[in-house]
ZADREN-208913 format. One record per atom (N, C-alpha, C): x, y, z; atom name. Coordinates in nm, 4 decimals. Example, Ala and Ser with C-alpha at 12.3 -4.5 7.8 and 13.67 -1.06 7.14 Angstrom:
<recs>
{{1.3190,-0.5690,0.7800},N},
{{1.2300,-0.4500,0.7800},CA},
{{1.3200,-0.3300,0.7800},C},
{{1.2850,-0.2250,0.7080},N},
{{1.3670,-0.1060,0.7140},CA},
{{1.2900,0.0030,0.7870},C},
</recs>
This chain:
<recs>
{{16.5511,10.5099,10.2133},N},
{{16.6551,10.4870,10.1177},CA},
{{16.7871,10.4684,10.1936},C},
{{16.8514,10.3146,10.1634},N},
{{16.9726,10.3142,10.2485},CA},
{{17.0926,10.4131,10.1837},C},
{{17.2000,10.4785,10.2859},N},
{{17.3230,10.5724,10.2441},CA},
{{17.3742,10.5020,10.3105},C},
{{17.5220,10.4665,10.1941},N},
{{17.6729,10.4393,10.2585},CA},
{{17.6495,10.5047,10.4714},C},
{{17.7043,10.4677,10.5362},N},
{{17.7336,10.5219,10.6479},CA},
{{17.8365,10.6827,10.6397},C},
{{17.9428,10.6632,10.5957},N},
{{18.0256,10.7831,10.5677},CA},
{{17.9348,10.8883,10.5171},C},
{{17.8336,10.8750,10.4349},N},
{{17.8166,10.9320,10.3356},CA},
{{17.6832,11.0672,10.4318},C},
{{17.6028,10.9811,10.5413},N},
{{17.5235,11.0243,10.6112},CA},
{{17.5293,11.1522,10.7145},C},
{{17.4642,11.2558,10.6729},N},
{{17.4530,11.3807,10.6897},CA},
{{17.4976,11.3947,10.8496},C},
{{17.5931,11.4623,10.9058},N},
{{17.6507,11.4604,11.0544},CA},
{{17.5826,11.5186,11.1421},C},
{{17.4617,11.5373,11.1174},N},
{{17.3532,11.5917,11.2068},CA},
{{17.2570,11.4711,11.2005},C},
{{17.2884,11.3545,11.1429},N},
{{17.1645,11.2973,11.1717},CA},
{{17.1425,11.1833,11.3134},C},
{{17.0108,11.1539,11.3430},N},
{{16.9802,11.1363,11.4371},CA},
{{17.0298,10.9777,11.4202},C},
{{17.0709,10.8811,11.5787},N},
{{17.1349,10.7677,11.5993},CA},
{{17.1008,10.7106,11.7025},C},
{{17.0698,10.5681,11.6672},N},
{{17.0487,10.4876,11.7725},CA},
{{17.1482,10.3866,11.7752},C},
{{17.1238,10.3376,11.9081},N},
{{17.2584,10.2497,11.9277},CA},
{{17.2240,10.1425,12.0068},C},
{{17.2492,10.0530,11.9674},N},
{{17.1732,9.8755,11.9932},CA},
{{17.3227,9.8202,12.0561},C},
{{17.3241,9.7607,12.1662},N},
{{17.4704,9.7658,12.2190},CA},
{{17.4166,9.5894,12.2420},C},
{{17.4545,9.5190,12.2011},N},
{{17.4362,9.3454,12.1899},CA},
{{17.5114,9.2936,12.3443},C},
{{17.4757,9.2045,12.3763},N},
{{17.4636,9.1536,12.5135},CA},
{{17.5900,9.0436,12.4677},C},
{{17.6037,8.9841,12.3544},N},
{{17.7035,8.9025,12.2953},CA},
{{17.7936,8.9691,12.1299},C},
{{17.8848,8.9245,12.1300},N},
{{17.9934,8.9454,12.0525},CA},
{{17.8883,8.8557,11.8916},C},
{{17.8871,8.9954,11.8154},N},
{{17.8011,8.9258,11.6795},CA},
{{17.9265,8.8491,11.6426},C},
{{17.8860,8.7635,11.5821},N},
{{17.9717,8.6820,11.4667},CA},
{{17.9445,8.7576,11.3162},C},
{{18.0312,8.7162,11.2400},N},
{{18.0492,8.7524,11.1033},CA},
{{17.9002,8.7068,11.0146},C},
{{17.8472,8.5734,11.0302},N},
{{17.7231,8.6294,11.0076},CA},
{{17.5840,8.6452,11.0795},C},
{{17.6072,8.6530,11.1929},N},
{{17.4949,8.7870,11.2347},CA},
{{17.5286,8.9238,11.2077},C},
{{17.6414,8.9654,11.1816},N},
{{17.6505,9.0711,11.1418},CA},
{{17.5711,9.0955,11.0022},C},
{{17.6410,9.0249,10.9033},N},
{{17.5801,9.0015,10.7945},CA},
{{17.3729,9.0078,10.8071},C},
{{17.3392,8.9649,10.8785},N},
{{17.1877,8.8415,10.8792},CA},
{{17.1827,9.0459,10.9458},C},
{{17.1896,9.0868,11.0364},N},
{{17.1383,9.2112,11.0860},CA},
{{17.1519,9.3235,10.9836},C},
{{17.2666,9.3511,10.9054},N},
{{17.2741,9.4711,10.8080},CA},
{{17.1472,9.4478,10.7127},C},
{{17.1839,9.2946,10.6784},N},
{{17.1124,9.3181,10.5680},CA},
{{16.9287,9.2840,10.5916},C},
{{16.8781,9.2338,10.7269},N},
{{16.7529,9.2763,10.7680},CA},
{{16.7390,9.3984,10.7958},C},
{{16.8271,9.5110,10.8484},N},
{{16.8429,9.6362,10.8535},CA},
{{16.8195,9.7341,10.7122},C},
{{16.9155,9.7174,10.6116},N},
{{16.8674,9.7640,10.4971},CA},
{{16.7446,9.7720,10.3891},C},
{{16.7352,9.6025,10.4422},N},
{{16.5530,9.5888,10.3535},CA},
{{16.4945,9.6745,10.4059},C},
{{16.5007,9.6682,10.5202},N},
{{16.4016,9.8178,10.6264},CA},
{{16.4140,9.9526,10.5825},C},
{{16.5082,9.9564,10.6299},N},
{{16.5492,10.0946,10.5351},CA},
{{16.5354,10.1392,10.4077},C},
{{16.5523,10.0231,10.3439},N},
{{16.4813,10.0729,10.2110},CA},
{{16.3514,10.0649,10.1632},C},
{{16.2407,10.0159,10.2277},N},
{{16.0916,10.0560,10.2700},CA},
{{16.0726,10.1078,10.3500},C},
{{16.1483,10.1879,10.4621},N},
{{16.1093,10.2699,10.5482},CA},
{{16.0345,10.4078,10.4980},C},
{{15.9516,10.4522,10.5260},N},
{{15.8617,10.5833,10.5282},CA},
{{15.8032,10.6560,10.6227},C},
{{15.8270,10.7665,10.6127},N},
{{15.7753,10.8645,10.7350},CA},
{{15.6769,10.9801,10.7000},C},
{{15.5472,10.9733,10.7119},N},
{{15.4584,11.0251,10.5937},CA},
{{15.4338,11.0419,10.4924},C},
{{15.4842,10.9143,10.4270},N},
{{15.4752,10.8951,10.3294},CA},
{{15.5811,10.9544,10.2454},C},
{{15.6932,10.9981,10.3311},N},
{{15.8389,11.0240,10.2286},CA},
{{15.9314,10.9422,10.2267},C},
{{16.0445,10.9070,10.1650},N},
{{16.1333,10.7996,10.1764},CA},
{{16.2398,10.8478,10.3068},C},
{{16.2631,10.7798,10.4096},N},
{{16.3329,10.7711,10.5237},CA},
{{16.5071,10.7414,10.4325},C},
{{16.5787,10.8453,10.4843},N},
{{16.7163,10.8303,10.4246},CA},
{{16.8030,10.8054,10.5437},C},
{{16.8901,10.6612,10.5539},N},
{{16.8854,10.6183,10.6659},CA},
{{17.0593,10.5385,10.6461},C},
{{17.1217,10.4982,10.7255},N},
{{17.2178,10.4140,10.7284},CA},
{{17.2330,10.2985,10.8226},C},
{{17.3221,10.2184,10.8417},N},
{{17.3421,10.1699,10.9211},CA},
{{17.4704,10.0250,10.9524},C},
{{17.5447,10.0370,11.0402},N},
{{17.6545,9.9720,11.0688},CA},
{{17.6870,9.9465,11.2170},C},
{{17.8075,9.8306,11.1937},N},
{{17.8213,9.7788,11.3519},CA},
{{17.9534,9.8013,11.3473},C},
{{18.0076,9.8244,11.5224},N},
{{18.1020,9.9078,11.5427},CA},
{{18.1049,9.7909,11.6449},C},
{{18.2938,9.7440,11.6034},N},
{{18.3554,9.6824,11.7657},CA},
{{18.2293,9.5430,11.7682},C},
{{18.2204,9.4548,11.6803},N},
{{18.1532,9.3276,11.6863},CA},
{{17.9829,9.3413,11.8123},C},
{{17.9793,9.4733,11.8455},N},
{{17.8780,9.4785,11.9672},CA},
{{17.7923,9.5685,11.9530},C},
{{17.8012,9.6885,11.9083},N},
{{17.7315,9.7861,11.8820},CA},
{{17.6768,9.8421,11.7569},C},
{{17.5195,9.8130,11.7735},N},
{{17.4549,9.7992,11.5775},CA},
{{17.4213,9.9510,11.5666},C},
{{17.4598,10.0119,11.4868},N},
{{17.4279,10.1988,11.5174},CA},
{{17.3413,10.2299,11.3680},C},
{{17.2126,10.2753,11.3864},N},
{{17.1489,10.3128,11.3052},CA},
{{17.1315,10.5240,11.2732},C},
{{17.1419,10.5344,11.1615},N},
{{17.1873,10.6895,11.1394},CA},
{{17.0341,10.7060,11.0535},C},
{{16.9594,10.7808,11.0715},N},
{{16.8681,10.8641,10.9885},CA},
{{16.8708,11.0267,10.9571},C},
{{16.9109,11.1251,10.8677},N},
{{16.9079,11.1497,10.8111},CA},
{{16.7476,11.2595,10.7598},C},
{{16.7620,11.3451,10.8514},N},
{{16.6332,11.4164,10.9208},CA},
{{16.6742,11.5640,10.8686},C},
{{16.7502,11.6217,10.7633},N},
{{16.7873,11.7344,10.6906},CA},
{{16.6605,11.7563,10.6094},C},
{{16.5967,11.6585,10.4909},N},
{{16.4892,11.6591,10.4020},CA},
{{16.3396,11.6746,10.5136},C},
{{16.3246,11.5558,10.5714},N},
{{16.2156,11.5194,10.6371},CA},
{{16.2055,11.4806,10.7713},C},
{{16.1468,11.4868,10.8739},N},
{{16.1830,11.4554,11.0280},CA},
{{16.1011,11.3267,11.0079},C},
{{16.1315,11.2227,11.0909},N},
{{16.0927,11.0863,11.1396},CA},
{{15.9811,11.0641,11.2218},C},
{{15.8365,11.0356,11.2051},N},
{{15.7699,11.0128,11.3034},CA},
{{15.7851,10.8881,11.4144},C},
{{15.6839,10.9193,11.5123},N},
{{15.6923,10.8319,11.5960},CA},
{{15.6633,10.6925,11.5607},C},
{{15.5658,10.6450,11.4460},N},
{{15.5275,10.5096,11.4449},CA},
{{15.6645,10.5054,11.3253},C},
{{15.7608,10.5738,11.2940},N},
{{15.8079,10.4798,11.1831},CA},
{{15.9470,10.4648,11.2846},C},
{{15.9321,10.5192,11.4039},N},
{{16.0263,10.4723,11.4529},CA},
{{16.0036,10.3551,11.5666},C},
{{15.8796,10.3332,11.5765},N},
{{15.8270,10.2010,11.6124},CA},
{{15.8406,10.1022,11.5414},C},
{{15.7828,10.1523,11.4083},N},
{{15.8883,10.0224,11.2911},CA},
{{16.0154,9.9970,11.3331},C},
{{16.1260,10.0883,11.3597},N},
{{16.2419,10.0674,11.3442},CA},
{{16.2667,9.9370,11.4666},C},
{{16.2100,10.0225,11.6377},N},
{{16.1827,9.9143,11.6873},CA},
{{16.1592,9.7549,11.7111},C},
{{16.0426,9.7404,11.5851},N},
{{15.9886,9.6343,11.6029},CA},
{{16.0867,9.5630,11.4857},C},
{{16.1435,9.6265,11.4247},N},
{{16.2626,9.5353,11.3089},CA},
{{16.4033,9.4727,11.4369},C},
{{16.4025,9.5758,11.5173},N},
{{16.5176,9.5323,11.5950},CA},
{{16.4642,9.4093,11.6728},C},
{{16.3303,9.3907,11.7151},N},
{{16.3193,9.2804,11.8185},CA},
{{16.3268,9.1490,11.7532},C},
{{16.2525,9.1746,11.5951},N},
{{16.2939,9.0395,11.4991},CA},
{{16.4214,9.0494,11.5146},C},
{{16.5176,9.0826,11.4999},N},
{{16.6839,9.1152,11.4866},CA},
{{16.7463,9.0247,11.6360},C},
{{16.6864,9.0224,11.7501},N},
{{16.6941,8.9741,11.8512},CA},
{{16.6397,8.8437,11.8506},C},
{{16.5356,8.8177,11.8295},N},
{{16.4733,8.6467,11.8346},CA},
{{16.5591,8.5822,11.7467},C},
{{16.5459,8.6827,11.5975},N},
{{16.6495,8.5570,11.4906},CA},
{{16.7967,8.5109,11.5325},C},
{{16.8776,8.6283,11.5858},N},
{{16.9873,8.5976,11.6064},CA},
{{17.0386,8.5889,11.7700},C},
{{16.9194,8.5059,11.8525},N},
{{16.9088,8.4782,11.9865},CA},
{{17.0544,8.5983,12.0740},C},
{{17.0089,8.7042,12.1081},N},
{{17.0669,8.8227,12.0912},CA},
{{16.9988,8.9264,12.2027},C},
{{17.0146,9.0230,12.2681},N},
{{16.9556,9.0913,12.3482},CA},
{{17.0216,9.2630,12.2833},C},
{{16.9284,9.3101,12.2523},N},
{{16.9831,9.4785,12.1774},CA},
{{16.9660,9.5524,12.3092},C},
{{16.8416,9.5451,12.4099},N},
{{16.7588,9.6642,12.4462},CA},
{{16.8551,9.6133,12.6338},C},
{{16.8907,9.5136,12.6626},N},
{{16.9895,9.5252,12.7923},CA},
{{17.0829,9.6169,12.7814},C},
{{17.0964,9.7088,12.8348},N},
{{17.2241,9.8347,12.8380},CA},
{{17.2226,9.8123,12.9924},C},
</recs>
């Protein structure tokens, strides 16, 4: 279930996708909102994953989950993964170069 960013519990767990190029206005766009569909079918044994997510400074895509209710397994964070590498081919993009 996507949450506002503000709104997301300050203990929750974050990843941080640091882009190799400066997103434009819509890859930003084209990433939130492939990000949110995710998020809002995301599941982690079968509970709803309460999750956020936003970009900071045109470069850095920061995903917040929300691990107070339910903790995150490993394959749904392989999902999360494998949403980011589509996120990379579509918007010819490199997340995982740090």
């Amino acid at each position: 279930m996507f949450i506002e960013f503000d709104k997301i519990h300050e203990s929750s767990r974050i990843w941080i996708y640091p882009s190799n190029l400066k997103l434009s206005s819509d890859q930003q766009k084209n990433i939130i909102d492939i990000l949110k569909n995710h998020i809002n079918s995301w599941k982690s044994h079968q509970n709803q994953v309460r999750a956020s997510v936003k970009i900071k400074e045109d470069y850095f895509v920061i995903v917040a989950v929300d691990e107070t209710k339910s903790k995150i397994s490993g394959c749904s964070i392989d999902s999360l993964q494998n949403i980011v590498q589509v996120i990379e081919k579509e918007n010819k993009i490199s997340l995982y170069n740090r």
